[in-house]
N, C-alpha and C positions, 0 to 999 in steps of 0.2 A: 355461897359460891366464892366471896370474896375470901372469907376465911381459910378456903381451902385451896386457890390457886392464888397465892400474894404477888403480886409484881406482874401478874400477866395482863394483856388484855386483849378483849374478843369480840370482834365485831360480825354483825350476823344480819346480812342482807337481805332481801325478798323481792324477785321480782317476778308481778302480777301474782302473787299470794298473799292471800291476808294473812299477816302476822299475828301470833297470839299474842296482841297487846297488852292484856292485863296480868298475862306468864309474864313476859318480857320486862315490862315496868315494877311487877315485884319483884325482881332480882336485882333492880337497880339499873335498867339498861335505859340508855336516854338514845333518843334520834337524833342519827346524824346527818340524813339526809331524806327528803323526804321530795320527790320528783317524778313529774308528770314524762313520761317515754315517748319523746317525740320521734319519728320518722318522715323520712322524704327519698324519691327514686327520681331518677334521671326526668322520667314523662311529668312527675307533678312540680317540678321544678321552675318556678315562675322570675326567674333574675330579675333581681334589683341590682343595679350596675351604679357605681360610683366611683368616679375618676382621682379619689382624693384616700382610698386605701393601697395599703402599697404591704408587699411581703418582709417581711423582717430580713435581712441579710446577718449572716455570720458576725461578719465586722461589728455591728450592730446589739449583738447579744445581750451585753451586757449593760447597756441603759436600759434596756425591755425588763432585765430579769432582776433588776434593783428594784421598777414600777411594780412587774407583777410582784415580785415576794412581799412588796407592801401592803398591797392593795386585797390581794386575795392570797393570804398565806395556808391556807386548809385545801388548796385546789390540788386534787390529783396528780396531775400535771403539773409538777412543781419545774425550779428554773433546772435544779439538777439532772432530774430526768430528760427533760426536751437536749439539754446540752449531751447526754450524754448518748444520746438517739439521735442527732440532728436529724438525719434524714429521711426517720420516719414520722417527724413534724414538721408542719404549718403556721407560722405564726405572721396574722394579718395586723397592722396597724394604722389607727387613725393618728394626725399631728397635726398641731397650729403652732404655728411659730418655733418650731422644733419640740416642741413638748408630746408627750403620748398623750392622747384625749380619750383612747380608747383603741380594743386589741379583743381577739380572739384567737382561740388556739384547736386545733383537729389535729386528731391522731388519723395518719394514714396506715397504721399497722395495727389492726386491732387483732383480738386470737382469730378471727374470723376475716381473710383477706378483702372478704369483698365489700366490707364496711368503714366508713370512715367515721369519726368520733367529734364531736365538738365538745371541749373539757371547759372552757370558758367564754362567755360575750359580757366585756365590761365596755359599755358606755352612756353616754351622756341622756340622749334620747331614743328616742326608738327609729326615726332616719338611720340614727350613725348603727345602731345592733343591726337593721336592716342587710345595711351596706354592710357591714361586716361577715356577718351570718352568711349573706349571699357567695362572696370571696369563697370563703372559706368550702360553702357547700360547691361552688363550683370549681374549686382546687379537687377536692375529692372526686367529682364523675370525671375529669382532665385524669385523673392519677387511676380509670377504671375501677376504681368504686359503684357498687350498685345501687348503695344508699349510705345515706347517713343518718347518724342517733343522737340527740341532743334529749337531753337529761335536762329539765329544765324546773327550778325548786319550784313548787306548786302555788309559792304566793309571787312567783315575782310576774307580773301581769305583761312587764315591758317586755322581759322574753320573749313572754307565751305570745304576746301578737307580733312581735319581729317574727318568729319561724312559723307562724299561721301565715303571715303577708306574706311568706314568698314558696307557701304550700307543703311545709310539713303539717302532718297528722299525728293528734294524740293515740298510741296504741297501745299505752299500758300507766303502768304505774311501777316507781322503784322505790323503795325505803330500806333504811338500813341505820341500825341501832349499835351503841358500842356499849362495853361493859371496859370500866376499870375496875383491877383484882389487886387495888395497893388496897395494902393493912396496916 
């Protein structure tokens, strides 16, 4: 395959299908992401409330988007995107002493209106993902969302119990493999 498309390259999703992993691995494709499919609705919604996260303001942007594009530069939700969408993103932020300590970010426009999206939860412990996570899912049922999906990488444990503590459910599985076709 690589010999035959040079320069291209192809990524190839699965969600709740088992992928033909040993097809896949012998063509050369590695995993790019490999996440457990959380969901949550309005009724199993248990708030964690924390007086010390606060919405990102426009003004703002661009100390956020220097921290994210360091910190997590493969994230979907890159800084270009959210700026070039503003208002169909959410971005929550934790600080001490003026510093970002930690952030999450939800899409309120997914192809699917009634769903909002959590693209990242980066912090310190699991209080602050807590508190975060929480914001964010309650920015989304405020903004008439029915639910929201958090994708959550299957080893990171601190997630998976931040969105279990305040009542998402696992209901699938997402993985998604890329192939590069340089020669």
């Amino acid at each position: 395959m690589r010999e035959r498309f040079p320069g291209y390259e192809l990524t190839l999703c699965f969600h709740n299908m088992m992928p033909p992993k040993d097809t896949l691995t012998s063509i050369g494709a590695e995993v790019l992401e490999d996440c457990l499919d959380m969901r949550i609705t309005q009724t199993e919604y248990a708030e964690y409330e924390d007086t010390s996260v606060s919405l990102l303001e426009k003004s703002d942007f661009f100390i956020f988007s220097a921290h994210h594009d360091k910190i997590n530069p493969d994230c979907g939700a890159t800084s270009k995107l959210i700026w070039s969408n503003w208002d169909n993103w959410r971005v929550f932020l934790l600080r001490k002493d003026n510093e970002i300590i930690g952030y999450t970010i939800i899409s309120l426009a997914m192809h699917d209106n009634t769903i909002g999206e959590v693209y990242a939860l980066e912090a310190d412990c699991i209080a602050n993902k807590k508190s975060l996570l929480s914001s964010a899912t309650r920015c989304a049922f405020a903004n008439n969302k029915e639910s929201v999906v958090f994708m959550v990488d299957k080893d990171n444990i601190n997630d998976y119990n931040a969105a279990k503590a305040i009542g998402y459910k696992e209901v699938g599985y997402y993985i998604g493999y890329n192939i590069e076709c340089i020669h």
